[in-house]
C-alpha positions as CSV (number, residue, x, y, z in Angstrom):
1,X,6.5,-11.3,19.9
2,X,3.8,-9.3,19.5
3,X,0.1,-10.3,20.5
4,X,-2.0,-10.8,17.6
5,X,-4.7,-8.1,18.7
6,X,-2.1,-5.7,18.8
7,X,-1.0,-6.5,15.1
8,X,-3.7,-6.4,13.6
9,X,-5.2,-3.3,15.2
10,X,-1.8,-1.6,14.5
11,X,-1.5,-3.2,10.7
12,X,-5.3,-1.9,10.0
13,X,-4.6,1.7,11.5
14,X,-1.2,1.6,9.0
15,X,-3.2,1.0,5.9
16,X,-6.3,2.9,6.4
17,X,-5.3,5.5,8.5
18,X,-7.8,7.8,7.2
19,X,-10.6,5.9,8.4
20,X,-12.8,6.4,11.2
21,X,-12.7,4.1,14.9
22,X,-15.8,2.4,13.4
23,X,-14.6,1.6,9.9
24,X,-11.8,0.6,11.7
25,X,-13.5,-1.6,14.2
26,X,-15.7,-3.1,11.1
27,X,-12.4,-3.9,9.1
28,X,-10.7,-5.8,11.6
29,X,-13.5,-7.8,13.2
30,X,-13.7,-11.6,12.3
31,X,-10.5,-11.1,10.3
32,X,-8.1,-12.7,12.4
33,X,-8.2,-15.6,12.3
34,X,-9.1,-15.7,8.5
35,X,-6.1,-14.1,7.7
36,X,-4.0,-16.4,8.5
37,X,-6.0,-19.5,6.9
38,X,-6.2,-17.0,3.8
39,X,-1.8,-16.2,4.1
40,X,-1.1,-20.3,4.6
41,X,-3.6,-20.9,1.0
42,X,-2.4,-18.2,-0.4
43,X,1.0,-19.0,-0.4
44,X,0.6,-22.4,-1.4
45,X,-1.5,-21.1,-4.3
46,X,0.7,-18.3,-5.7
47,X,3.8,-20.9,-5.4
48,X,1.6,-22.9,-8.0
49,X,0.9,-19.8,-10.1
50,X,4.5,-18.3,-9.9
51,X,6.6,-17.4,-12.5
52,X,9.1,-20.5,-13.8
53,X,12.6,-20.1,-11.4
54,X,15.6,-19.2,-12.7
55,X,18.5,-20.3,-10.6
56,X,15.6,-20.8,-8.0
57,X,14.3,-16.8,-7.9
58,X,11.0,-16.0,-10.0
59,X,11.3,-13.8,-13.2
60,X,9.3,-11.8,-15.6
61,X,9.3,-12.7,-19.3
62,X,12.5,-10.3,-19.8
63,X,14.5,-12.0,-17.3
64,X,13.7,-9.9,-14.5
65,X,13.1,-10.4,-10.5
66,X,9.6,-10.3,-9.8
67,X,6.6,-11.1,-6.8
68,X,9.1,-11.7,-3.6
69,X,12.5,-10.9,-2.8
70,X,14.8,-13.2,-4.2
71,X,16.0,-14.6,-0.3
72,X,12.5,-15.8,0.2
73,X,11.4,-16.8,-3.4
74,X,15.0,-18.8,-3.5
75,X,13.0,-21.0,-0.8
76,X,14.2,-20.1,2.0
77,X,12.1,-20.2,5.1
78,X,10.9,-16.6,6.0
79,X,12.5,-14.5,8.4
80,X,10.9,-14.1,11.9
81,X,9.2,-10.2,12.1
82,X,12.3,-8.5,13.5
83,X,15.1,-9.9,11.2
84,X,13.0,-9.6,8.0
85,X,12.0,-5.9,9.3
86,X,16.4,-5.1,9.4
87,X,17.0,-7.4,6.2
88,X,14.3,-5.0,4.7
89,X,15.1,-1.8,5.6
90,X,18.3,-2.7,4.8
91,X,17.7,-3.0,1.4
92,X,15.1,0.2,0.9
93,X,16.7,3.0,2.7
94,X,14.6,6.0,4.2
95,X,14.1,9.0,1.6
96,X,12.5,11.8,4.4
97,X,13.7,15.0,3.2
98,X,11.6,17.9,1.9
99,X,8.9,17.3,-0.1
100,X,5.9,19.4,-1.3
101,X,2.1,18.4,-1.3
102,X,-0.4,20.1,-2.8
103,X,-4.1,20.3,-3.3
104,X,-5.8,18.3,-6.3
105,X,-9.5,18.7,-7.6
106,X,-11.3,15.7,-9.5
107,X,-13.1,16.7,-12.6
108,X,-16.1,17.6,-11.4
109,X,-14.5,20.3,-9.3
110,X,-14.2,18.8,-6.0
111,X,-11.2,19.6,-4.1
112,X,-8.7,17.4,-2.1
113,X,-6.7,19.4,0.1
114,X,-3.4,17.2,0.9
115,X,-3.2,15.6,4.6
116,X,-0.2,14.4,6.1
117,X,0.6,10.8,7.7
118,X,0.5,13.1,11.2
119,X,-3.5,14.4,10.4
120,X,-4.2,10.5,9.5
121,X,-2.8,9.4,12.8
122,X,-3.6,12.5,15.4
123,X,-7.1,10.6,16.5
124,X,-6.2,7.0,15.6
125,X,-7.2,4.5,18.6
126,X,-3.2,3.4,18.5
127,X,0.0,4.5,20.1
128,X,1.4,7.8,17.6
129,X,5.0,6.7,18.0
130,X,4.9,4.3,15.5
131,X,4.2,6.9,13.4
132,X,7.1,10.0,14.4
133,X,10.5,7.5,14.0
134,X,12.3,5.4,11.9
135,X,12.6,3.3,15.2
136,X,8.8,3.4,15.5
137,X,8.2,2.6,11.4
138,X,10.5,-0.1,11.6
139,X,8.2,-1.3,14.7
140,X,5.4,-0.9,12.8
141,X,6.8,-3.2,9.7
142,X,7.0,-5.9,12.0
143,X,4.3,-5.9,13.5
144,X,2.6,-6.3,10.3
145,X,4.9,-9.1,9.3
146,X,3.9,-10.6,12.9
147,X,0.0,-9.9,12.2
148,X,0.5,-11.9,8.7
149,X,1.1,-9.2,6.4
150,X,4.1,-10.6,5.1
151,X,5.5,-7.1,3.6
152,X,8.7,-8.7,3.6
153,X,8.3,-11.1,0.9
154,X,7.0,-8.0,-1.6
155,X,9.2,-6.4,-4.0
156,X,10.8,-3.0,-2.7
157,X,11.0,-0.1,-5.8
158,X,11.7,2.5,-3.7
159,X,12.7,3.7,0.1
160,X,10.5,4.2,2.8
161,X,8.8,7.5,2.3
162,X,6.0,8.5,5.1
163,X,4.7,11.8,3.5
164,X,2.2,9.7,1.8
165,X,-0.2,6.2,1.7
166,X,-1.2,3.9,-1.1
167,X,-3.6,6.4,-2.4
168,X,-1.9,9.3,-2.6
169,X,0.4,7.1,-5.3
170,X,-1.6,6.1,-7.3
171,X,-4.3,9.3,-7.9
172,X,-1.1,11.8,-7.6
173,X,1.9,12.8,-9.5
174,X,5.2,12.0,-6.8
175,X,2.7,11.4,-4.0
176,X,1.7,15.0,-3.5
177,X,-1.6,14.5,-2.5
178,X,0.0,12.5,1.2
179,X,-2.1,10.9,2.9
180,X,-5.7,11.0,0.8
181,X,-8.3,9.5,2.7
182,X,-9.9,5.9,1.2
183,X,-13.6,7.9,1.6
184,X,-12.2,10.0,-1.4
185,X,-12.2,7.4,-4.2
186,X,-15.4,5.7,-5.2
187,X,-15.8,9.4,-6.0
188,X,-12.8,10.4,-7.9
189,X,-13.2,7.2,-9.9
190,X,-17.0,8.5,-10.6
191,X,-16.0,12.0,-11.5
192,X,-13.1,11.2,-13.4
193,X,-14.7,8.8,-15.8
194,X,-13.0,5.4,-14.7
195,X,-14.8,2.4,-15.3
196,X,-14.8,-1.2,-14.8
197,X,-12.3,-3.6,-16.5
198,X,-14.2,-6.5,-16.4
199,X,-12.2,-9.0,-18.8
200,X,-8.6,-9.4,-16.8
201,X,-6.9,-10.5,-20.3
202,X,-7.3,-6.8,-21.0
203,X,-6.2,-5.6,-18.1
204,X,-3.5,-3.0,-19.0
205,X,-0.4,-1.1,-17.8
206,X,-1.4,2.2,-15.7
207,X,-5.0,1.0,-14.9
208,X,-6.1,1.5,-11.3
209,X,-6.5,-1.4,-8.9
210,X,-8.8,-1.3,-5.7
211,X,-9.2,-3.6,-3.1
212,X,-12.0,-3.5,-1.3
213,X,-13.6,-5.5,1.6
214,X,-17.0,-5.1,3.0
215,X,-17.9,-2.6,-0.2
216,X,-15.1,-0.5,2.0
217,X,-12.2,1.0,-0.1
218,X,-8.7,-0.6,1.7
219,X,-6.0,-0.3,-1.0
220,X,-4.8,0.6,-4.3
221,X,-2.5,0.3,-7.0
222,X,-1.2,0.5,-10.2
223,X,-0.7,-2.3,-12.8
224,X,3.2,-2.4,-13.7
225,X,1.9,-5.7,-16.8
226,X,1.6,-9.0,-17.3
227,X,4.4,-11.1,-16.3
228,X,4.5,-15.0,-17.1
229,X,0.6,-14.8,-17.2
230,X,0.2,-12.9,-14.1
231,X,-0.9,-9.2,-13.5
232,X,1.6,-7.6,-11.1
233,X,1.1,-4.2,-8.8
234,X,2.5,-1.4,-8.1
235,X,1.7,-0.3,-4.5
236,X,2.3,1.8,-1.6
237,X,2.1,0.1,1.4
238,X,0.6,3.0,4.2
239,X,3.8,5.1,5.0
240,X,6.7,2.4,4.5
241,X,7.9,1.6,0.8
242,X,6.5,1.6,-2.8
243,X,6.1,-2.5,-3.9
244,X,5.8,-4.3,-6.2
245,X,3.2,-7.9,-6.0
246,X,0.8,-9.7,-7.7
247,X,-2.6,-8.8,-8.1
248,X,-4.0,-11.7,-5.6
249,X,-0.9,-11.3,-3.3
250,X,-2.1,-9.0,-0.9
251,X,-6.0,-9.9,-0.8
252,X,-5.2,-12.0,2.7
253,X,-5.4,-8.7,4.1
254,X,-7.0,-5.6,1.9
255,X,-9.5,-8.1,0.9
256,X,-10.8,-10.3,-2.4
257,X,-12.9,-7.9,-3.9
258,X,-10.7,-6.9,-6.3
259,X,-11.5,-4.5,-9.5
260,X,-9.5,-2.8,-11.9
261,X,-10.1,0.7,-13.7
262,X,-9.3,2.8,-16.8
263,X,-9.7,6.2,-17.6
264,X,-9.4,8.1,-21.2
265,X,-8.6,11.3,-19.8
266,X,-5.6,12.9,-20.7
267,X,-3.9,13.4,-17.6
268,X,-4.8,9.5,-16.9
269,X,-5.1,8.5,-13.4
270,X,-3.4,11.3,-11.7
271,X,-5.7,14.0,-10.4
272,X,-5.5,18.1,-11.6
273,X,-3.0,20.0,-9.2
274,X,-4.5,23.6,-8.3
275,X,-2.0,26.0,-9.0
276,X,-0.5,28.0,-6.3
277,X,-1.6,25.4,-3.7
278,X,1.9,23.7,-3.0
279,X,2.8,23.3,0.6
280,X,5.9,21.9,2.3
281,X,5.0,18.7,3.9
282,X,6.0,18.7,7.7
283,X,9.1,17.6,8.9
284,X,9.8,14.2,9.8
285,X,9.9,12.7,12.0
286,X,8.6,15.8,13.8
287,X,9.7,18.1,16.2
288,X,9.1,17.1,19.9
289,X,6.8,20.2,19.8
290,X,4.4,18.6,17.4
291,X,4.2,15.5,18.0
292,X,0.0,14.5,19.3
């Protein structure tokens, strides 16, 4: 089992990797031990909000599996960190072949040259092996699921993909922006006209949801809709798998402050590729050679 200061310095370096030792330091202190009183109420309170059971699995209004995996929203007891991190993986797959990133710029003209999860990690106060193998991912998923982030009981769309983070999802087409750094947004959202959506009964498919703790950015997402009365995400989770969650689901960790945006522009969230700027992501996992 792994020691709970190594979780959760491991889980915060997966999920804002593009932060610096002291946002890092700042993010994780005093959250400990509030994370796991928040998990424990949390649970207890999205079993009282969750969708009516069907055969014993949550669904959407059309019938369809929603919030957790079915094994754990069946009522079954959780997994300890290691099975759950196999039974997962499992399911998701890897998809690490080629892709291409490319730089974007926000309206007002400021560029965002693509990083990689390897630029993210290179001076990160944690152990880069977690970050250059499947063995080393999988490591990291359960750690996270030992720390309390309880990835397992999310909603896989998609396999594990570590060419980019959370943020990279939801402001770019495919993920081509990677690994965009959570400094970026407060100013994309100002330059490309987002505002506030205060009233959450109006809250809409393809608006942007950011968590934030400490007025620090820690997380986004993407609305998928409404399901029996509650607002469900779309979210990358660092450099593992694209999930799907409730809106309060993940606020244990990434924090409560939660807001959600819109934008009229036409190209909607996604920021405008520069042309002639794609760029092979690395390989991964990377050579020997490379490896920091």
């Amino acid at each position: 089992m792994f020691s709970g200061r190594t979780s959760r310095k491991v889980a915060g370096i997966a999920h804002s990797l593009a932060e610096t030792l002291t946002d890092i330091s700042a993010h994780l202190a005093g959250s400990w031990r509030r994370r796991s009183d928040t998990a424990a109420a949390g649970a207890k309170l999205l079993d009282r909000r969750g969708a009516e059971p069907v055969d014993g699995v949550p669904r959407d209004d059309r019938g369809q599996r929603v919030g957790r995996n079915s094994e754990l929203a069946s009522g079954d007891r959780p997994l300890p960190a290691p099975e759950a991190t196999a039974a997962h993986i499992a399911r998701t797959g890897w998809a690490i072949g080629p892709m291409m990133l490319r730089t974007h710029t926000t309206d007002k003209g400021v560029l965002i040259p693509p990083r990689t999860l390897m630029d993210s990690v290179s001076n990160a106060p944690v152990d880069t092996d977690l970050f250059i193998s499947r063995a080393g991912l999988s490591k990291l998923f359960a750690q996270n699921i030992a720390g309390g982030v309880r990835l397992d009981r999310l909603e896989s769309l998609g396999p594990i993909i570590p060419h980019y983070n959370c943020h990279g999802y939801t402001f770019s087409r495919d993920g081509a922006a990677g690994f965009m750094s959570g400094r970026m947004v407060d100013g994309l959202l100002a330059d490309n006209g987002f505002r506030r959506v205060d009233d959450l009964g109006a809250v809409a498919p393809g608006d942007v949801v950011i968590y934030r703790k400490n007025g620090v950015v820690q997380h986004s997402g993407v609305v998928a809709g409404r399901y029996s009365g509650a607002i469900h995400v779309d979210s990358k989770q660092g450099p593992l798998s694209l999930v799907r969650h409730r809106i309060d689901e993940v606020t244990g960790f990434y924090g409560s402050d939660v807001t959600v945006y819109r934008t009229d522009r036409p190209e909607g969230r996604f920021l405008t590729p520069v042309e002639n700027s794609d760029e092979p992501a690395p390989p991964w996992p990377p050579p020997p050679r490379d490896r920091r």
